[in-house]
N, CA and C atoms of all chains as a GROMACS GRO file, in nm:
protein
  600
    1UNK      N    1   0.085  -0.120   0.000
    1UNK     CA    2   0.000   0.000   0.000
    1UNK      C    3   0.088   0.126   0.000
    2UNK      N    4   0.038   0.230  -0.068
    2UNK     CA    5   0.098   0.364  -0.045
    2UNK      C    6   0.067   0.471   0.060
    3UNK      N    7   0.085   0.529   0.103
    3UNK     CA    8   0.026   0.607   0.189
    3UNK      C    9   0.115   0.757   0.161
    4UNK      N   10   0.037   0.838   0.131
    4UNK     CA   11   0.074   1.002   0.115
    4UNK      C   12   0.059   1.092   0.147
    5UNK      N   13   0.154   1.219   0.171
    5UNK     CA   14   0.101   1.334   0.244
    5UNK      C   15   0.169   1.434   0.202
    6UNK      N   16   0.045   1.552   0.111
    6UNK     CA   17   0.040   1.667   0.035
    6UNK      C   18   0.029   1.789   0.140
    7UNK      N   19   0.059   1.890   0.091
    7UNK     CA   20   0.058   2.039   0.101
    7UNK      C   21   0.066   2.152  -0.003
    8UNK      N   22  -0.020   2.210   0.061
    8UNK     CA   23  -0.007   2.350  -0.035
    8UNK      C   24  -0.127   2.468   0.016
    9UNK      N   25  -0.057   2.554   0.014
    9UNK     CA   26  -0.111   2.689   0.054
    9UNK      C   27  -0.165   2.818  -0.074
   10UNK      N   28  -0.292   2.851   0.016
   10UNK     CA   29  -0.350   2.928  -0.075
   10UNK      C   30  -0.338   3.076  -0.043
   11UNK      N   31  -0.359   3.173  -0.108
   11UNK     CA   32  -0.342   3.336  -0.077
   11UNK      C   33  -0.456   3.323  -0.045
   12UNK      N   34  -0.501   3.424   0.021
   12UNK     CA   35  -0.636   3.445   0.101
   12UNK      C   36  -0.766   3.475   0.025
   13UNK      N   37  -0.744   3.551  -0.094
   13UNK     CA   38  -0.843   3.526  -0.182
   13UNK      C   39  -0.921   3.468  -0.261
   14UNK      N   40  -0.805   3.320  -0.224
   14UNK     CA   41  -0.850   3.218  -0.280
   14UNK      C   42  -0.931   3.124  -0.260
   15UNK      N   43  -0.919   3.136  -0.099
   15UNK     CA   44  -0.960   3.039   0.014
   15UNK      C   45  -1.115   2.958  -0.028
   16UNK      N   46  -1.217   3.051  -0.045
   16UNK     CA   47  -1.311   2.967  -0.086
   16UNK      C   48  -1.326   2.866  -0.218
   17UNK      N   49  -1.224   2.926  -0.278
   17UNK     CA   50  -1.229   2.843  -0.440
   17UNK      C   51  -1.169   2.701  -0.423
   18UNK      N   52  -1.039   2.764  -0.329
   18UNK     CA   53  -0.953   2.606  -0.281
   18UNK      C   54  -1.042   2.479  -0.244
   19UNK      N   55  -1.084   2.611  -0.214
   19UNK     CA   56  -1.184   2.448  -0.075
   19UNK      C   57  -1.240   2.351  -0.162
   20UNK      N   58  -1.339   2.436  -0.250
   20UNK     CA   59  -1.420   2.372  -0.299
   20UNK      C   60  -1.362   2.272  -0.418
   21UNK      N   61  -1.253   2.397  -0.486
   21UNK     CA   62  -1.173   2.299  -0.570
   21UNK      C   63  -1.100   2.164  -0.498
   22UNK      N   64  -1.045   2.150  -0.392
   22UNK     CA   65  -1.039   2.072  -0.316
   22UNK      C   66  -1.147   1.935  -0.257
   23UNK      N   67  -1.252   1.967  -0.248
   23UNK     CA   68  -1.369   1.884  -0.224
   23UNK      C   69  -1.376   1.834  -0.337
   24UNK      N   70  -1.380   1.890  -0.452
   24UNK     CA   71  -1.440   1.830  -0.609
   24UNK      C   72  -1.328   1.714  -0.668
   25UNK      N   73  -1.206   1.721  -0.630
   25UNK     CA   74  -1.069   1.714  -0.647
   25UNK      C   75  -1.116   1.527  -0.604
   26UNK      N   76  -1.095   1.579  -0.438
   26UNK     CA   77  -1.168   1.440  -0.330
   26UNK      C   78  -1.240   1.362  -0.434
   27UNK      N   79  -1.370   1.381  -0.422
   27UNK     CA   80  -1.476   1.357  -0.461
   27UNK      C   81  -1.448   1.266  -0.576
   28UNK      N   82  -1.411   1.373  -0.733
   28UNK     CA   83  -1.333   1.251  -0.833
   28UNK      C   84  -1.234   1.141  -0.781
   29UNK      N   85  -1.143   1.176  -0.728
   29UNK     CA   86  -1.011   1.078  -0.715
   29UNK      C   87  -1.078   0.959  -0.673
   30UNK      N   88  -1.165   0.977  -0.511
   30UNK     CA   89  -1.218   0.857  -0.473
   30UNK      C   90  -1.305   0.743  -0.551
   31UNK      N   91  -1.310   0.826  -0.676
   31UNK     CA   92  -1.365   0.694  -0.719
   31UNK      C   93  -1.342   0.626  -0.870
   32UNK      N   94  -1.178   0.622  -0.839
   32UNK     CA   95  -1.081   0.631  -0.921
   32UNK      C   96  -0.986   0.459  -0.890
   33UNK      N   97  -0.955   0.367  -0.968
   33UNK     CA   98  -0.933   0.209  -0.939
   33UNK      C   99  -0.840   0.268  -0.821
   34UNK      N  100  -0.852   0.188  -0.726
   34UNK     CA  101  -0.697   0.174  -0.645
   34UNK      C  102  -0.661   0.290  -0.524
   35UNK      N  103  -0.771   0.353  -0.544
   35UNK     CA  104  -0.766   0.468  -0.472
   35UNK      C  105  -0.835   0.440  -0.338
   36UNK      N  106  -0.777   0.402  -0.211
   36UNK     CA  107  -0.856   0.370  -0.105
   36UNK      C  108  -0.836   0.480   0.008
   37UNK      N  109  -0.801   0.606   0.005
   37UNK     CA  110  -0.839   0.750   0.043
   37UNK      C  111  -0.754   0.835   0.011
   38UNK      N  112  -0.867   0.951   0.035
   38UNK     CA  113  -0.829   1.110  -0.038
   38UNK      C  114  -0.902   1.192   0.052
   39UNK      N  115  -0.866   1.233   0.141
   39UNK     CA  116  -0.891   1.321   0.215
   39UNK      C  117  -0.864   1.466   0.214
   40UNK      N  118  -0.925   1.554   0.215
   40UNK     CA  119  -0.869   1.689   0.199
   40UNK      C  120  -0.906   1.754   0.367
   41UNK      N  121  -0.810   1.850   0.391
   41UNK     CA  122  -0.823   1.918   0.489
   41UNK      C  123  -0.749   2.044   0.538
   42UNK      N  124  -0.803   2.128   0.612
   42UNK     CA  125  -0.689   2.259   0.626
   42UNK      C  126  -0.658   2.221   0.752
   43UNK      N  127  -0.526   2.299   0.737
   43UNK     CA  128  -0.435   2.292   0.842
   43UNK      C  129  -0.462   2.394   0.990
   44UNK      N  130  -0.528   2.311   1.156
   44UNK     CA  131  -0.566   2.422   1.233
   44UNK      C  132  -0.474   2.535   1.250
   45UNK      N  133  -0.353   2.544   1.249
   45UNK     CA  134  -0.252   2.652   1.301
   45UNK      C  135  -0.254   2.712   1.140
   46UNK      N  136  -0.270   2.709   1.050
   46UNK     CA  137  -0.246   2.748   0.950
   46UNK      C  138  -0.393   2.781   0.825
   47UNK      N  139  -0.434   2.843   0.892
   47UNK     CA  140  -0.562   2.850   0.780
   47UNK      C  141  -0.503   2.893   0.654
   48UNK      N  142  -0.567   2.799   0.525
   48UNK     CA  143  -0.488   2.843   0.427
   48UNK      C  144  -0.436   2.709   0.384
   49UNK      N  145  -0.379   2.634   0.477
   49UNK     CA  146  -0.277   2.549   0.406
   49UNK      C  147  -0.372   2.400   0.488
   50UNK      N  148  -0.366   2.371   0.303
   50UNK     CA  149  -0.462   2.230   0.319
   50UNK      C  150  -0.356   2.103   0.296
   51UNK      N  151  -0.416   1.970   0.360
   51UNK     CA  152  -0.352   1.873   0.396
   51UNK      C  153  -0.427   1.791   0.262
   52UNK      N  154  -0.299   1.721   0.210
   52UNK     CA  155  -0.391   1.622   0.060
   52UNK      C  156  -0.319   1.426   0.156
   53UNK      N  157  -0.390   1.372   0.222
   53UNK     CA  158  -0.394   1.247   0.245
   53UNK      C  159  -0.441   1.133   0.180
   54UNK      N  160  -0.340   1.046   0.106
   54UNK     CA  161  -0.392   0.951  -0.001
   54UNK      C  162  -0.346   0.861   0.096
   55UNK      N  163  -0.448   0.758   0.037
   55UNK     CA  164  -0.378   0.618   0.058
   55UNK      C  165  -0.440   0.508  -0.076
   56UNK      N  166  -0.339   0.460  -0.113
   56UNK     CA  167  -0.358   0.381  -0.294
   56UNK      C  168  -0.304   0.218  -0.253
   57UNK      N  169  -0.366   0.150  -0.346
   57UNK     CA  170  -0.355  -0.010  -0.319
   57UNK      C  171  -0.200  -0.046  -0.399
   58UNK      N  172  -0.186   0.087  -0.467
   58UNK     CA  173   0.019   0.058  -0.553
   58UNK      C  174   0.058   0.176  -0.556
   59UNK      N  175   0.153   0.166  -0.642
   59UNK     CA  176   0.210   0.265  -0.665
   59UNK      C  177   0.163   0.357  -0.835
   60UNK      N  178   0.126   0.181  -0.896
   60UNK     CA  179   0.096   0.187  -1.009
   60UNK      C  180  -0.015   0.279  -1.058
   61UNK      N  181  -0.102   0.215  -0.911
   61UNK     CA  182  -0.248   0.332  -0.941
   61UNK      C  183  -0.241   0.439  -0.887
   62UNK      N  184  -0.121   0.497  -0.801
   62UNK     CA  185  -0.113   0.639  -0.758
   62UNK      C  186  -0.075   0.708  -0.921
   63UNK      N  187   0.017   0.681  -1.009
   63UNK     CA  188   0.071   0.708  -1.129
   63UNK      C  189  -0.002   0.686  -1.192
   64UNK      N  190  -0.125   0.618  -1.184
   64UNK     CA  191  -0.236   0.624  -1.307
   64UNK      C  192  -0.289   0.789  -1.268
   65UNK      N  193  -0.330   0.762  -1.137
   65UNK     CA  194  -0.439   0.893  -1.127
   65UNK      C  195  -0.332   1.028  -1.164
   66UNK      N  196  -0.194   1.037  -1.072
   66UNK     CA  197  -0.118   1.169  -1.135
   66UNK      C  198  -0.137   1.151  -1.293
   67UNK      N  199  -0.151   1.057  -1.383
   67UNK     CA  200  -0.108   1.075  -1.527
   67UNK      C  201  -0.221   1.132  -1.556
   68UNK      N  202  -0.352   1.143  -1.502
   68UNK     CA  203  -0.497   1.157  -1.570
   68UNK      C  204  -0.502   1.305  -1.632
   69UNK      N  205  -0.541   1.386  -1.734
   69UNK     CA  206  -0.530   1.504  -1.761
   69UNK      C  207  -0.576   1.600  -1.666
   70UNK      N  208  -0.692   1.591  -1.542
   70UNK     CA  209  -0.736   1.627  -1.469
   70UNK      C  210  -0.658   1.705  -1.378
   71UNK      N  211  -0.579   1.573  -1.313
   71UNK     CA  212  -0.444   1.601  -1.229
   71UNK      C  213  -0.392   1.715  -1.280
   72UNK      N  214  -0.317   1.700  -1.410
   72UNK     CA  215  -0.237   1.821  -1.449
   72UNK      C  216  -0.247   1.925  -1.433
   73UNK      N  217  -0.440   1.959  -1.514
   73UNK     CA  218  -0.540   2.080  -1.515
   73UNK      C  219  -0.530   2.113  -1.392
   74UNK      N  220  -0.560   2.075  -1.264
   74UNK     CA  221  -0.568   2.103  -1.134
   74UNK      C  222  -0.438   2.168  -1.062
   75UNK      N  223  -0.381   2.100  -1.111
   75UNK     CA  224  -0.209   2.149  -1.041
   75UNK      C  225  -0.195   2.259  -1.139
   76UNK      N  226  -0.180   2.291  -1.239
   76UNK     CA  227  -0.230   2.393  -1.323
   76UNK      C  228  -0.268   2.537  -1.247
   77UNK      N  229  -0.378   2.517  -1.213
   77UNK     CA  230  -0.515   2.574  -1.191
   77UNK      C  231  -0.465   2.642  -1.038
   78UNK      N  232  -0.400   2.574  -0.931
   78UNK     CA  233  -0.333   2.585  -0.827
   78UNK      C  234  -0.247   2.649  -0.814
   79UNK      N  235  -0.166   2.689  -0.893
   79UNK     CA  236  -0.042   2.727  -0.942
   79UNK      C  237  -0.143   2.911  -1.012
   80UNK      N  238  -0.164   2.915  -1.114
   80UNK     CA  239  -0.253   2.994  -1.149
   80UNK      C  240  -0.339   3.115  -1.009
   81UNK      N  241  -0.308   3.017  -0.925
   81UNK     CA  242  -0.380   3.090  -0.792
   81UNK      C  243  -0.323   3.167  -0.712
   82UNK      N  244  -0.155   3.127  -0.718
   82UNK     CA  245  -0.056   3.193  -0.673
   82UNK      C  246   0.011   3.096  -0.560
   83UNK      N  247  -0.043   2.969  -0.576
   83UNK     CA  248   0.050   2.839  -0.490
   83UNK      C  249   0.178   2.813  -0.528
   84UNK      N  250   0.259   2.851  -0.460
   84UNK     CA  251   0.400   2.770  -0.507
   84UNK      C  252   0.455   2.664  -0.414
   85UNK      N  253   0.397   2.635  -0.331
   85UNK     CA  254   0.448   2.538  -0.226
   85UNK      C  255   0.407   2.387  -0.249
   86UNK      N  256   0.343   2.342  -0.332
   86UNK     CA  257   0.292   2.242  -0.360
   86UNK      C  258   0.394   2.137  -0.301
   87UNK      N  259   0.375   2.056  -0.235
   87UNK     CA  260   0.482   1.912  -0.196
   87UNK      C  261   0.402   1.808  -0.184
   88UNK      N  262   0.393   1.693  -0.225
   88UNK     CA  263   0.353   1.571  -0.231
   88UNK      C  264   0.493   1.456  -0.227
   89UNK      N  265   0.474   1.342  -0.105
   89UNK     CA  266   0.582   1.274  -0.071
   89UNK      C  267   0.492   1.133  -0.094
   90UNK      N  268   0.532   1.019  -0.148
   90UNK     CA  269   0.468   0.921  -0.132
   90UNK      C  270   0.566   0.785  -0.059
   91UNK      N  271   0.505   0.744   0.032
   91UNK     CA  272   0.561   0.581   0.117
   91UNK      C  273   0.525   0.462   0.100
   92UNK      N  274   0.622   0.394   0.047
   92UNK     CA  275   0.601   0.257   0.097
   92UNK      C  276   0.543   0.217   0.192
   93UNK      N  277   0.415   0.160   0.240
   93UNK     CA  278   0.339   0.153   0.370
   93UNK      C  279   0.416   0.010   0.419
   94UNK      N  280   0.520   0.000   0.488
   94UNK     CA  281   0.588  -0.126   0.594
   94UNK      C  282   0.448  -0.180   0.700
   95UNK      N  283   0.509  -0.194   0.823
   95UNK     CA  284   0.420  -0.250   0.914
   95UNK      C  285   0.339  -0.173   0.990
   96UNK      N  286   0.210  -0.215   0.998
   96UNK     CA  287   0.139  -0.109   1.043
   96UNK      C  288   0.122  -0.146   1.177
   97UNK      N  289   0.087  -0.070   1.277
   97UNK     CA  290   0.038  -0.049   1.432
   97UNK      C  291  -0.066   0.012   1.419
   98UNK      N  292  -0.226  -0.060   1.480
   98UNK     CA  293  -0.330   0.018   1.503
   98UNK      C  294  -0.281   0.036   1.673
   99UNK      N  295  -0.279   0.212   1.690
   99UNK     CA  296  -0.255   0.254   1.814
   99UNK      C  297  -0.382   0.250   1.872
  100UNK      N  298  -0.505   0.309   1.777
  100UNK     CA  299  -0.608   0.322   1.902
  100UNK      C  300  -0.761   0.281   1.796
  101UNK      N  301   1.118   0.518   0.974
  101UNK     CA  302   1.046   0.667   1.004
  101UNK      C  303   0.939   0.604   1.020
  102UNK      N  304   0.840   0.679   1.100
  102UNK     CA  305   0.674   0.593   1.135
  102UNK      C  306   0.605   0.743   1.110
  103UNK      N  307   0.500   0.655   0.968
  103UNK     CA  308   0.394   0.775   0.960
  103UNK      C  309   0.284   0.724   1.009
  104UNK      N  310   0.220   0.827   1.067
  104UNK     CA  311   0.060   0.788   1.186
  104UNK      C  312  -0.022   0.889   1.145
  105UNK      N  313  -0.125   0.796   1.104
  105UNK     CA  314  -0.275   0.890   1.058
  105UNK      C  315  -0.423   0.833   1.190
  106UNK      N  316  -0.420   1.014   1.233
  106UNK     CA  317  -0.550   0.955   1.284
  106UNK      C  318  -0.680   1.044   1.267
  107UNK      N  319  -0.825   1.033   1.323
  107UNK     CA  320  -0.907   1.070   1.294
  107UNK      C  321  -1.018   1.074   1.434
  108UNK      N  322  -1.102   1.172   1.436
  108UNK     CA  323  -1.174   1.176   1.515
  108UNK      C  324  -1.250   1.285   1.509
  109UNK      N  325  -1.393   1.242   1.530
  109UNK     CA  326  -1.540   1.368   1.521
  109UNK      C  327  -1.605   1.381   1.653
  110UNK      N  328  -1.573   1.549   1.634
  110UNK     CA  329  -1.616   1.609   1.792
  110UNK      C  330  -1.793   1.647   1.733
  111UNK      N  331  -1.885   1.650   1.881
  111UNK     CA  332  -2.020   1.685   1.861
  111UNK      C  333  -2.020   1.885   1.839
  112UNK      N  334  -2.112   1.892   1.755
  112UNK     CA  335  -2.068   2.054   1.740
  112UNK      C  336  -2.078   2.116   1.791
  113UNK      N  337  -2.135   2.076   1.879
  113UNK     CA  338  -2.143   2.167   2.055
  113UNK      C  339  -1.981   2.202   2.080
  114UNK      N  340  -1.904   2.073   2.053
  114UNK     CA  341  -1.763   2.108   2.137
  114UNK      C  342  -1.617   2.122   2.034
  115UNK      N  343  -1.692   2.208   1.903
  115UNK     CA  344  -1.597   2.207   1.793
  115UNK      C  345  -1.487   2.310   1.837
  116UNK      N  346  -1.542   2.470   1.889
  116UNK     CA  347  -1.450   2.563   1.911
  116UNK      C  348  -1.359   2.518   2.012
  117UNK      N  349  -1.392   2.454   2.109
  117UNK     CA  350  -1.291   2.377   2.229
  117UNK      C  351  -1.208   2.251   2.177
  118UNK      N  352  -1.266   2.148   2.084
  118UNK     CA  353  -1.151   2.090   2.040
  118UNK      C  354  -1.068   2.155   1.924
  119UNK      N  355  -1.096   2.246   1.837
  119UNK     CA  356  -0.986   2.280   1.758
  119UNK      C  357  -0.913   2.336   1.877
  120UNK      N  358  -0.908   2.469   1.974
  120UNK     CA  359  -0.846   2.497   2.049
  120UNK      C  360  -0.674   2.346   2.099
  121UNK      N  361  -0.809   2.239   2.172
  121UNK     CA  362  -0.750   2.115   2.272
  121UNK      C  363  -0.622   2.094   2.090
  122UNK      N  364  -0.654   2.074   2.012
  122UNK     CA  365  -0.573   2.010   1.895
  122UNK      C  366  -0.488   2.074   1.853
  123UNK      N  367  -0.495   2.219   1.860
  123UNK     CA  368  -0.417   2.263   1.866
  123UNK      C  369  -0.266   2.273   2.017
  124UNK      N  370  -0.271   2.281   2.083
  124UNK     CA  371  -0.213   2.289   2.232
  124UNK      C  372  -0.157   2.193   2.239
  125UNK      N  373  -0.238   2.079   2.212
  125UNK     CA  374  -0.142   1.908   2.173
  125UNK      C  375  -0.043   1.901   2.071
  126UNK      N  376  -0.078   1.958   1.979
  126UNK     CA  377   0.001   2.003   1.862
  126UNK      C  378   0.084   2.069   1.877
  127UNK      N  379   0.104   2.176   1.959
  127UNK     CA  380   0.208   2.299   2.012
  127UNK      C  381   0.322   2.191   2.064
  128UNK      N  382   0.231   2.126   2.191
  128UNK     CA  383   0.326   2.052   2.303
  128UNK      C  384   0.404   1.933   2.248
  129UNK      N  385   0.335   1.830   2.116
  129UNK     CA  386   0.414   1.737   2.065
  129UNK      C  387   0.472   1.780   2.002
  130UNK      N  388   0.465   1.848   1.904
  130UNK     CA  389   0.617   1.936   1.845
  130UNK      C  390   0.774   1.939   1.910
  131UNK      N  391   0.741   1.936   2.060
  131UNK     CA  392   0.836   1.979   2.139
  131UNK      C  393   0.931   1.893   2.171
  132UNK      N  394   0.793   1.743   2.150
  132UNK     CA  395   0.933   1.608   2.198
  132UNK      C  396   0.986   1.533   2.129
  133UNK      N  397   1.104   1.471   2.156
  133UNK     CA  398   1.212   1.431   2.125
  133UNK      C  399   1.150   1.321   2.041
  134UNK      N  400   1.194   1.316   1.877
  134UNK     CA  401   1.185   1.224   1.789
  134UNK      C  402   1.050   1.232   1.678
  135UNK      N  403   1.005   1.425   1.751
  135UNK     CA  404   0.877   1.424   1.670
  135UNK      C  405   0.885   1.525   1.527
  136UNK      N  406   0.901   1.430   1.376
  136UNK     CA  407   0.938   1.542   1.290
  136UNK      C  408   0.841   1.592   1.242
  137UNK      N  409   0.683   1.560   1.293
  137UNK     CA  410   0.597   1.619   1.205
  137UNK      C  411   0.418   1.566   1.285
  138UNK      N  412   0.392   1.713   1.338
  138UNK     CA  413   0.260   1.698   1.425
  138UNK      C  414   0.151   1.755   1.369
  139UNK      N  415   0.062   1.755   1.262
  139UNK     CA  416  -0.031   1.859   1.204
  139UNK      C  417  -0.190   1.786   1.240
  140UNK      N  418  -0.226   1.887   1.286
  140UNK     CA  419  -0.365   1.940   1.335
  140UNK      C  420  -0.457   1.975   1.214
  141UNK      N  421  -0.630   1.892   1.138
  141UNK     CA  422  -0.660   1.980   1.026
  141UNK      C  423  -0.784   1.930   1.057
  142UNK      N  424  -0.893   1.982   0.972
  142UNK     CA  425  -1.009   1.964   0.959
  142UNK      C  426  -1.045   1.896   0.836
  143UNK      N  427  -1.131   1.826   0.807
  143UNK     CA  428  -1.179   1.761   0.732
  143UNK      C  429  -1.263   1.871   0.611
  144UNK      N  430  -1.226   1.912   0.510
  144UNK     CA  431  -1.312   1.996   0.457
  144UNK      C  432  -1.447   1.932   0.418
  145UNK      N  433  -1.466   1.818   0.422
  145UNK     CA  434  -1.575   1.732   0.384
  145UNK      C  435  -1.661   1.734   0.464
  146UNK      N  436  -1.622   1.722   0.595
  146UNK     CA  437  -1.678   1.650   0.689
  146UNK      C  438  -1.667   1.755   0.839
  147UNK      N  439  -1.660   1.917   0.830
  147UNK     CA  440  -1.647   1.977   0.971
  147UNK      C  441  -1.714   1.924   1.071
  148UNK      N  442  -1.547   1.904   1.180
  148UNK     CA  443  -1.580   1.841   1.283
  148UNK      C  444  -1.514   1.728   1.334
  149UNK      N  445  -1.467   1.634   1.170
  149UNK     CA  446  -1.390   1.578   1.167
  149UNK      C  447  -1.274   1.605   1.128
  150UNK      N  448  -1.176   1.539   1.255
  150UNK     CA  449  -1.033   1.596   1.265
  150UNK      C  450  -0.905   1.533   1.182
  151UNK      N  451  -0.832   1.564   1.178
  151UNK     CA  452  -0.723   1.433   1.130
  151UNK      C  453  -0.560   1.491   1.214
  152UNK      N  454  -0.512   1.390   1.261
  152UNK     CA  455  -0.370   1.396   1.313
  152UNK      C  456  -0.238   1.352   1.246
  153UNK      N  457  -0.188   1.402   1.181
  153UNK     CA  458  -0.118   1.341   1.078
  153UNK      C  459   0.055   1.359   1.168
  154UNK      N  460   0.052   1.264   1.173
  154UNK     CA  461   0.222   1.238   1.240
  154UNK      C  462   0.350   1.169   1.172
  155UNK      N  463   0.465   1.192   1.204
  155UNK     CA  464   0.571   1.148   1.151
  155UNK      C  465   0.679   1.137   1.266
  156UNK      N  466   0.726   1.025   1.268
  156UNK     CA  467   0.826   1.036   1.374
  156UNK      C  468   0.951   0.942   1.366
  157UNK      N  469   1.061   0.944   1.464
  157UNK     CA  470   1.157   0.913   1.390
  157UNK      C  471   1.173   0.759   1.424
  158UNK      N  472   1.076   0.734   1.479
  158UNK     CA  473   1.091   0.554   1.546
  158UNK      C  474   0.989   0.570   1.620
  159UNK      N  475   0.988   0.398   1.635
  159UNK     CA  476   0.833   0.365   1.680
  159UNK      C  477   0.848   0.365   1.808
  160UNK      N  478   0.974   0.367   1.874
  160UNK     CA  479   1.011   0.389   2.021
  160UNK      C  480   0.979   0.532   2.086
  161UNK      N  481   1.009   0.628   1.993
  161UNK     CA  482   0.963   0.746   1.997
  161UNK      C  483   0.767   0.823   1.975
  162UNK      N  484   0.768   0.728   1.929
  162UNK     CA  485   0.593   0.743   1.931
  162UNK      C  486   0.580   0.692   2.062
  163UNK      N  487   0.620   0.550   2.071
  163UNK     CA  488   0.529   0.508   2.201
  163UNK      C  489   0.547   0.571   2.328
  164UNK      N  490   0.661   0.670   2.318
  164UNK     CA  491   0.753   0.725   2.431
  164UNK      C  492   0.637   0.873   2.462
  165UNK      N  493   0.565   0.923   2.348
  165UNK     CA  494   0.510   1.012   2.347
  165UNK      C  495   0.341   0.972   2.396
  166UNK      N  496   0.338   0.848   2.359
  166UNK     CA  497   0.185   0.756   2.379
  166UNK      C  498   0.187   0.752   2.552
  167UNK      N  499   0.292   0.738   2.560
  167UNK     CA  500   0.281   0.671   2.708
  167UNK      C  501   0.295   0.784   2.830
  168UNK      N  502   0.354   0.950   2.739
  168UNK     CA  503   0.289   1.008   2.846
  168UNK      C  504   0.154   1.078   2.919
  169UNK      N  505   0.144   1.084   3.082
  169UNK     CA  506   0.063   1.132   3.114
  169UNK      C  507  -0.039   1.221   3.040
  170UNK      N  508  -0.009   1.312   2.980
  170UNK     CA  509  -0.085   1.425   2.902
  170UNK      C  510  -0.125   1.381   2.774
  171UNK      N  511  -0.146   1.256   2.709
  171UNK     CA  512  -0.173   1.200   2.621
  171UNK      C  513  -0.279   1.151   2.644
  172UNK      N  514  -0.243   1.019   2.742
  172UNK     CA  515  -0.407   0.951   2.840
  172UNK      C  516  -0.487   1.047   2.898
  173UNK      N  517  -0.420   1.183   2.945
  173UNK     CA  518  -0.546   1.284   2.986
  173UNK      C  519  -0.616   1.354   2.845
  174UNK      N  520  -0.550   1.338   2.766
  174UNK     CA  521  -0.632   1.430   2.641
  174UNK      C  522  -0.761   1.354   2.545
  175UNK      N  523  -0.706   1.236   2.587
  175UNK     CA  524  -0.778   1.081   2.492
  175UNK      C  525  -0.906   1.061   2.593
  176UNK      N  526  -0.879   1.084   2.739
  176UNK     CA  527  -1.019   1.134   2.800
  176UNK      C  528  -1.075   1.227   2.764
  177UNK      N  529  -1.030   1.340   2.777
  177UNK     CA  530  -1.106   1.428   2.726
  177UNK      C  531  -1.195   1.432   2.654
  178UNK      N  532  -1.141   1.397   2.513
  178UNK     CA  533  -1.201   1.377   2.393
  178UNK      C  534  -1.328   1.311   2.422
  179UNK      N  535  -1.298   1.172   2.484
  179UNK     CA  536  -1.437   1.107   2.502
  179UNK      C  537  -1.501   1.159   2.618
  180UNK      N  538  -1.445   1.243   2.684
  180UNK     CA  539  -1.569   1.342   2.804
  180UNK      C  540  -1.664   1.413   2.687
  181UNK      N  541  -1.644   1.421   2.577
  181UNK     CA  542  -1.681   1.553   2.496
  181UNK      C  543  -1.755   1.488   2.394
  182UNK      N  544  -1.732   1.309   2.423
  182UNK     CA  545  -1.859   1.252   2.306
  182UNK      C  546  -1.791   1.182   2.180
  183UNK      N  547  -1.637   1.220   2.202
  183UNK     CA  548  -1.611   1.165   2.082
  183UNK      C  549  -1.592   0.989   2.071
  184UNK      N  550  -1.628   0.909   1.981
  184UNK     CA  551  -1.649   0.810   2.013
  184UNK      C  552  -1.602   0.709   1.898
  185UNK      N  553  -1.521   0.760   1.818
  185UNK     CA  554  -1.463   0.730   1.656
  185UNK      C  555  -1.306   0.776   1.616
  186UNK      N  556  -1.249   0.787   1.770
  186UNK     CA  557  -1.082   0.802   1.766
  186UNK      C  558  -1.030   0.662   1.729
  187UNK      N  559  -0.984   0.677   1.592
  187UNK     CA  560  -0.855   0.578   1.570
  187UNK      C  561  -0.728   0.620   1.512
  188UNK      N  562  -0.646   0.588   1.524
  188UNK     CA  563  -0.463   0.583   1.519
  188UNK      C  564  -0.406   0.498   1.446
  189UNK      N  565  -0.344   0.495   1.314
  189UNK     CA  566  -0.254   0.374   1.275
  189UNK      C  567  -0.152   0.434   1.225
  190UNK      N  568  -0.057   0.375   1.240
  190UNK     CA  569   0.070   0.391   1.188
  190UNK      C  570   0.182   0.239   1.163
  191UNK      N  571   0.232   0.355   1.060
  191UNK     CA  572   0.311   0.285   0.971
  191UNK      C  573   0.476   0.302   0.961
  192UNK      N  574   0.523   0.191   0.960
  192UNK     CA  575   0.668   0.215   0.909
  192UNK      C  576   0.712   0.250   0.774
  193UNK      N  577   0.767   0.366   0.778
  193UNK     CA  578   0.774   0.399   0.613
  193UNK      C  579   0.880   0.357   0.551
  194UNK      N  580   0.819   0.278   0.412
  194UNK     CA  581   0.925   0.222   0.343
  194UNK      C  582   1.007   0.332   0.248
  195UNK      N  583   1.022   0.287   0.155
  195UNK     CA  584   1.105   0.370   0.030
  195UNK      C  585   1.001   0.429  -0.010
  196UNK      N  586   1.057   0.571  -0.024
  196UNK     CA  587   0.958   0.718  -0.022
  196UNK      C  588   1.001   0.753  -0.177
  197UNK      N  589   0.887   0.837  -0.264
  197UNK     CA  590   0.881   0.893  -0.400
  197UNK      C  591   0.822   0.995  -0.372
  198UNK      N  592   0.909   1.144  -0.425
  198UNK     CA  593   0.874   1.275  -0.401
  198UNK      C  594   0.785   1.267  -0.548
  199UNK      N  595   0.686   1.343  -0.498
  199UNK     CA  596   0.571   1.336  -0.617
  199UNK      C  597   0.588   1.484  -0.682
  200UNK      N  598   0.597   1.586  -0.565
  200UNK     CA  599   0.580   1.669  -0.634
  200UNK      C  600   0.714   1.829  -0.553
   0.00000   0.00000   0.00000
C-alpha cells in the first residue's frame, strides 16, 4: 500500500475556491481504481494550508491517477492561484500499528 | 520513520474547544524528542472531523510520546466531549517517492 502526504497553501483570496476545488478534487479521485483515500483538509494553526492524504492499493495506481489530464489541469489551476508550495511525498506503507 | 494517521469527530457543541485542545497538543508534541511532524486539520468534507497526521523518527519514539501522562489525559477528554470514533494507525515507512 501507499500512503501520502500533500501540502499546499492558498493566498487568502482564494480560500473559498480552494476548498471547494479541493472537495471536487476528493470527490473525483475517490472513485478512481486503487484509490482507497483522499482526504482533503486545512491545516488548524495554519488557515490556508490544506492537507492532501492519499492512501492507494500501488504505486501503479497512484501514477495512473497523477497521469490523468485532470491532475495536471488542477495542479495547473493551483499554481494559477498563486501556490507555489505544492509538496507531495509518497511511502512505501511497511508494518502497520493500530494505536487506538 | 513511522507515519501515523489519525481521525476523530467532535459533537458541534464542542468544535470551538476541540480545535483549540488540537491545537495545544500540537504545540506541546512538536516539542518532543523524535517528533518530525505533528499537524492538526479539519476535514473539509466533513467539519468536525479531525485528522492527526504524524511522523516520527521511530516507533520507540511514538510510544515514548503515547505513554505520556498528558496524552491519556487528552484521549479522555475527547471522550468526556462525546467523541467516540478516535482511531490511530501507523506505519513504518518504506522507500519514499517525491511526487511533487
Amino acid at each position: 500500500m501507499i500512503l501520502s502526504h500533500g501540502t499546499l497553501t492558498f493566498p487568502a483570496q482564494h480560500l473559498d475556491t480552494a476548498r471547494q476545488m479541493l472537495r471536487d478534487l476528493a470527490a473525483q479521485t475517490r472513485t478512481e481504481e486503487g484509490c482507497l483515500l483522499y482526504l482533503v483538509s486545512e491545516n488548524l494553526d495554519t488557515p490556508g494550508q490544506f492537507l492532501i492524504t492519499e492512501q492507494w492499493e500501488s504505486m501503479d495506481a497512484m501514477q495512473a491517477h497523477l497521469a490523468l489530464p485532470g491532475v495536471g489541469e488542477a495542479v495547473q489551476a493551483v499554481q494559477k492561484m498563486g501556490v507555489n508550495d505544492l509538496t507531495i511525498t509518497a511511502w512505501e506503507a511497511g508494518g502497520a500499528t493500530k494505536i487506538m
